[in-house]
MIDREN-108208 format. One record per residue (C-alpha): x negated, y negated, z negated; residue in three letters. Coordinates in steps of 0.1 Angstrom, whole numbers, always signed. Last residue first. Layout:
<pts>
PT,px,py,pz,vexlum
PT,X,Y,Z,ALA
...
</pts>
This chain:
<pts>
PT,px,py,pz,vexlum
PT,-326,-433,-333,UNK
PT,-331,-425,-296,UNK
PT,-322,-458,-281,UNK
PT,-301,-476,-258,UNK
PT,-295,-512,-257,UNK
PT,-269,-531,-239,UNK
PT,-256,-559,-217,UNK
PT,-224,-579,-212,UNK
PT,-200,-561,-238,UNK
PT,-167,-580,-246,UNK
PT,-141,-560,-228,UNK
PT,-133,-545,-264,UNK
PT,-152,-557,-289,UNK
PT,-126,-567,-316,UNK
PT,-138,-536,-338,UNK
PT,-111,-524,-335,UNK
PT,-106,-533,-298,UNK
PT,-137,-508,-295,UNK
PT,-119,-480,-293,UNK
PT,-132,-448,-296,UNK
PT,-163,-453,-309,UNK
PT,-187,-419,-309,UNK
PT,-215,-423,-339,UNK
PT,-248,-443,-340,UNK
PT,-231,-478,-333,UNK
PT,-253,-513,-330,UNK
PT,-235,-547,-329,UNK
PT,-243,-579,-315,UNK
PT,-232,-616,-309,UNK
PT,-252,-635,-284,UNK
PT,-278,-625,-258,UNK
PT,-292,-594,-248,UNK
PT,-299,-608,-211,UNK
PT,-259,-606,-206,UNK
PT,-237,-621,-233,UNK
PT,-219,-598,-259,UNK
PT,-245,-576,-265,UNK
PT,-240,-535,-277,UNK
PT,-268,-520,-293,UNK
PT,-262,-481,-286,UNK
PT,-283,-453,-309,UNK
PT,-292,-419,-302,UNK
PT,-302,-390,-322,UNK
PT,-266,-371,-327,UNK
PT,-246,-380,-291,UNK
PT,-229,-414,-289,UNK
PT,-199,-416,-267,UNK
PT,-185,-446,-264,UNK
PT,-151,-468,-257,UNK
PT,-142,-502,-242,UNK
PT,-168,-511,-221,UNK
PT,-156,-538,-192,UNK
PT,-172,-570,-202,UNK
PT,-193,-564,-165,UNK
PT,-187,-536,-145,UNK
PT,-188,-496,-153,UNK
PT,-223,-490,-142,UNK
PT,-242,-512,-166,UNK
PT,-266,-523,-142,UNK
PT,-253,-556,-129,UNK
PT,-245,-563,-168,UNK
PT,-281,-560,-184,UNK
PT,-292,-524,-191,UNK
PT,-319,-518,-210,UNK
PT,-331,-483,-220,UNK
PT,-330,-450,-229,UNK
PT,-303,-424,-211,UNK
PT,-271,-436,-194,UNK
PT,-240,-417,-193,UNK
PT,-213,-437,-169,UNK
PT,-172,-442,-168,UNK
PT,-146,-448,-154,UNK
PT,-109,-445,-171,UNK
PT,-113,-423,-206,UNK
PT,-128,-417,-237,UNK
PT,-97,-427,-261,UNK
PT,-101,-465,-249,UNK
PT,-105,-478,-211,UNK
PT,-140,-482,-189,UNK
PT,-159,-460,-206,UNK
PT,-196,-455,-212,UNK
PT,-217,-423,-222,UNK
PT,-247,-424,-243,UNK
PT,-278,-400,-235,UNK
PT,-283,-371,-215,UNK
PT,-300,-352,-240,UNK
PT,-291,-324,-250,UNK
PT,-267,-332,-283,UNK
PT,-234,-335,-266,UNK
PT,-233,-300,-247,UNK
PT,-227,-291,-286,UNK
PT,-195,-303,-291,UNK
PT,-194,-307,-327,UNK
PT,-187,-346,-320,UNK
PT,-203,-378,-346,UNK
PT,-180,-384,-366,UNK
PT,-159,-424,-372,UNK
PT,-146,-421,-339,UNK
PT,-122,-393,-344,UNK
PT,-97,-372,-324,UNK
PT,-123,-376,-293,UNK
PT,-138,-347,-301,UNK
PT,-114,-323,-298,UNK
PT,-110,-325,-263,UNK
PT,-142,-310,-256,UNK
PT,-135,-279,-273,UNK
PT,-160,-260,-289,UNK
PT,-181,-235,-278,UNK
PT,-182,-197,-294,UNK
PT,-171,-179,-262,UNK
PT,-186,-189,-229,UNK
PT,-211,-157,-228,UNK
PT,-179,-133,-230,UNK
PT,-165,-151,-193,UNK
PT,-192,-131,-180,UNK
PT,-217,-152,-157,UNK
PT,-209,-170,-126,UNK
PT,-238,-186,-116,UNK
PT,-257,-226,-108,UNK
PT,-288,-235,-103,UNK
PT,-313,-260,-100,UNK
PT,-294,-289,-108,UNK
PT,-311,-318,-110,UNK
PT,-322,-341,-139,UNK
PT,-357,-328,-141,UNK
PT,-348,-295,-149,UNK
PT,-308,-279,-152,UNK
PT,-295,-243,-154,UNK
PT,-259,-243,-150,UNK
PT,-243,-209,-164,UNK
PT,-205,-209,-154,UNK
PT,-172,-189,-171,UNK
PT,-141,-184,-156,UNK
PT,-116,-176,-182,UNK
PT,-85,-183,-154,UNK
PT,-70,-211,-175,UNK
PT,-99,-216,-195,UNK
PT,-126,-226,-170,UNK
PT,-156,-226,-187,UNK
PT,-195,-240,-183,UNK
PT,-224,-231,-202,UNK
PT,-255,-258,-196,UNK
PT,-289,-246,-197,UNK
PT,-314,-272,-200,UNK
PT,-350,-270,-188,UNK
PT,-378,-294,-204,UNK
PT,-352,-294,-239,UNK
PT,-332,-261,-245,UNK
PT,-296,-249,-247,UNK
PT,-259,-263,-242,UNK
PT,-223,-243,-249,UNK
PT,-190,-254,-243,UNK
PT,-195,-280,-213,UNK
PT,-157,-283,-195,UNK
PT,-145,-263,-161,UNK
PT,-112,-281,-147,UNK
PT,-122,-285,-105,UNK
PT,-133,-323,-116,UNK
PT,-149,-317,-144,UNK
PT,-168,-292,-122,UNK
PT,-176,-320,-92,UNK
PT,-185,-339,-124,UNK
PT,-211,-324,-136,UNK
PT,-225,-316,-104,UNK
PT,-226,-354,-100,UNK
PT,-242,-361,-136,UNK
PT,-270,-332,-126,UNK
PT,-280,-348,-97,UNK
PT,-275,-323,-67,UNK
PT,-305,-297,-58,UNK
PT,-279,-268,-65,UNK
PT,-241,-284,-66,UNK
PT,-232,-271,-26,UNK
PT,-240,-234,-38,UNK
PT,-215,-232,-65,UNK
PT,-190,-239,-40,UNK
PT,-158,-249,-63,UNK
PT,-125,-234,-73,UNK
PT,-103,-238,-96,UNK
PT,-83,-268,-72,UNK
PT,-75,-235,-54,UNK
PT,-61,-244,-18,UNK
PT,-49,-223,+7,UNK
PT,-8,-226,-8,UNK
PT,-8,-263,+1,UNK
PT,+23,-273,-24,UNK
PT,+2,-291,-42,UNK
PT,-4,-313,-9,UNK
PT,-37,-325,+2,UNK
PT,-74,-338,-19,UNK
PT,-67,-335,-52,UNK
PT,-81,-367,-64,UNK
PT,-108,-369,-88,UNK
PT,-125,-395,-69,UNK
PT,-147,-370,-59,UNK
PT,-125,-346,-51,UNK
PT,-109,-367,-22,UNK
PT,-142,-361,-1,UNK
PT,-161,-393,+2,UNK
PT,-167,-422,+30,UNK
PT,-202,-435,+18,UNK
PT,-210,-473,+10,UNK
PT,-248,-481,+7,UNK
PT,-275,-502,-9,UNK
PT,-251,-521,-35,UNK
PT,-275,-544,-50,UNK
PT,-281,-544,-90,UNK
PT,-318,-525,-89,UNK
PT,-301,-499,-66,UNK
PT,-265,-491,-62,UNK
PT,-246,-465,-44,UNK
PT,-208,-468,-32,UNK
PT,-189,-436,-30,UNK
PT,-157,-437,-9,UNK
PT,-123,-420,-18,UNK
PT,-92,-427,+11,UNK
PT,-62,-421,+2,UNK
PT,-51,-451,+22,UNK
PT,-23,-465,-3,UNK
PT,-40,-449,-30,UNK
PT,-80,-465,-22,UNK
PT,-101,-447,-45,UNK
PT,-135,-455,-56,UNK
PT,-166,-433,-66,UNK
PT,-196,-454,-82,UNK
PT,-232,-441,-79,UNK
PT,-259,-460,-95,UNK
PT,-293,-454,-86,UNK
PT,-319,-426,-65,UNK
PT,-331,-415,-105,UNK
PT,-298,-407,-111,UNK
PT,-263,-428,-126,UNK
PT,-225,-411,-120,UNK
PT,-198,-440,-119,UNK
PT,-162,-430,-123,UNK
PT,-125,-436,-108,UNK
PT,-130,-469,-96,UNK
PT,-98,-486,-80,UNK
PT,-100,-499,-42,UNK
PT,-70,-518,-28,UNK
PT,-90,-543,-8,UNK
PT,-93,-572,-34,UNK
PT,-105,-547,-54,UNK
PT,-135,-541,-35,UNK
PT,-144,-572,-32,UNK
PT,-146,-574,-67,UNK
PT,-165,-547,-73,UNK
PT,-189,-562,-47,UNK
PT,-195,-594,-65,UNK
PT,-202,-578,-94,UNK
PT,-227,-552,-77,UNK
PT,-243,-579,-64,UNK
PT,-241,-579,-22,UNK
PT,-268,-558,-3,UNK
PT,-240,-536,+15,UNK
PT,-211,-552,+10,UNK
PT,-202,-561,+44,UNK
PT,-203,-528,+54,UNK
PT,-169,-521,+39,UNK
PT,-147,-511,+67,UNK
PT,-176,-494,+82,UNK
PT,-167,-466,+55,UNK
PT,-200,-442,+67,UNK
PT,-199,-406,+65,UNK
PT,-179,-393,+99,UNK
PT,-188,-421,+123,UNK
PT,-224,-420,+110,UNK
PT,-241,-387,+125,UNK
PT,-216,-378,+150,UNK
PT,-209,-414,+160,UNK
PT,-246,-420,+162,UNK
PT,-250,-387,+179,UNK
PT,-229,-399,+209,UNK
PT,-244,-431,+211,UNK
PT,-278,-417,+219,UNK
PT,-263,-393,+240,UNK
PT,-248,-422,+259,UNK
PT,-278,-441,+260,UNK
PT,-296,-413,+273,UNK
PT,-272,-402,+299,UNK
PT,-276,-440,+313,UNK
PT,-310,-441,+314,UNK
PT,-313,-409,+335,UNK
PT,-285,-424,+362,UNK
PT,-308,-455,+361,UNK
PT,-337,-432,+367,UNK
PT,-319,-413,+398,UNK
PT,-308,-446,+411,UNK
PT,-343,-456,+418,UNK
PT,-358,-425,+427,UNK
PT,-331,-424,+456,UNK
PT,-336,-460,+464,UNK
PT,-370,-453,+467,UNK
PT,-366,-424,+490,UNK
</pts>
């Protein structure tokens, strides 16, 4: 009878660890790129570079109260995976869907997929610099922005005259609705903004708030990161170190850009949107930064 009890408990602890291990590869298996667990609690320099070595390429950084999200894309695996940083450290790396990265996701030719559209119900609760992005992403662009403690952000697609009402507090989204295409009229164009560096942009999404965007290459484009008041040395930058070569600067903010990191060396402040900064002969130069409402 002993034996009996005996083998019947082993058998028990041997179901468990196996349902243990089960929902580990359930819960994990699917999210987390174990490939590149060994950057986890590396610099965020140090990490970038790893993950070049490895055929990664950062598409864009999103920053939120939880840190510093960066999205990069492997082509020859096509494979997108988010990393997340905290105080400088990378705290996780995510495996992420192709649309993050700004990547299609399958074949053009796939005849069930509609790059126009997007759950509405998977951006409430999200960070509002994600959301913004997931709908970048499917094509919609800011035409219209309203109030201060709760922001309400018009959203249009113009090939199919789509129109979006984002309603954001706190930094989040707290919801998002389709709304009559009539109530995205009046905006202007994104695009035509970045014509000019030496005006500030009639856009109006870009006087609410978020603060001053970063990019990686000029003409507003390659990775980049909007970043509210502040310091930011270069582990916290977003885009990488002596990387910045163009900026958005909404109406009542201000950028101090450093060429050394701990606000050190030469420096130069810009209230309007810069669209190159090889003009200026800044470009790849920046180390750390001020932000300010002006």
């Amino acid at each position: 009878m002993q034996l009996l009890i005996h083998n019947l408990m082993k058998t028990k602890q041997h179901i468990l660890l196996l349902v243990v291990l089960l929902l580990q590869a359930v819960v994990y298996g699917q999210d987390t790129a174990y490939e590149l667990r060994d950057i986890v609690d590396m610099r965020g320099s140090s990490s970038e570079e790893v993950l070049k070595d490895r055929g990664y390429h950062l598409e864009n950084v999103d920053k939120s109260s939880n840190g510093i999200y960066q999205n990069w894309w492997n082509s020859r695996k096509s494979q997108c995976v988010t990393v997340r940083l905290v105080d400088g450290r990378v705290r996780s790396v995510v495996k992420s869907p192709d649309l993050d990265c700004g990547k299609n996701g399958g074949s053009s030719s796939h005849s069930s997929y509609d790059r126009d559209d997007v759950n509405l119900s998977d951006l409430r609760g999200m960070d509002e610099p994600r959301a913004s992005t997931r709908l970048q992403d499917h094509g919609y662009k800011v035409v219209k922005s309203y109030g201060s403690s709760v922001i309400s952000l018009y959203w249009l697609h113009e090939r199919n005259d789509k129109c979006l009402l984002m309603t954001v507090h706190n930094d989040r989204v707290s919801a998002v609705t389709k709304v009559n295409s009539s109530l995205c009229s009046g905006g202007s164009s994104s695009s035509s903004h970045h014509s000019n560096s030496s005006h500030h942009s009639s856009h109006d999404s870009r006087d609410y708030g978020r603060g001053v965007t970063l990019y990686k290459d000029c003409g507003f484009k390659g990775g980049n990161i909007t970043l509210g008041e502040g310091r930011y040395d270069h582990d916290e930058l977003g885009i990488g170190n002596d990387n910045l070569s163009s900026i958005e600067v909404p109406r009542g903010y201000k950028i101090t850009i450093y060429q050394n990191e701990r606000y050190g060396g030469r420096s130069r402040t810009y209230y309007n949107d810069v669209s190159c900064l090889t003009d200026d002969d800044w470009n790849d130069r920046t180390s750390s930064i001020r932000i300010e409402r002006d």
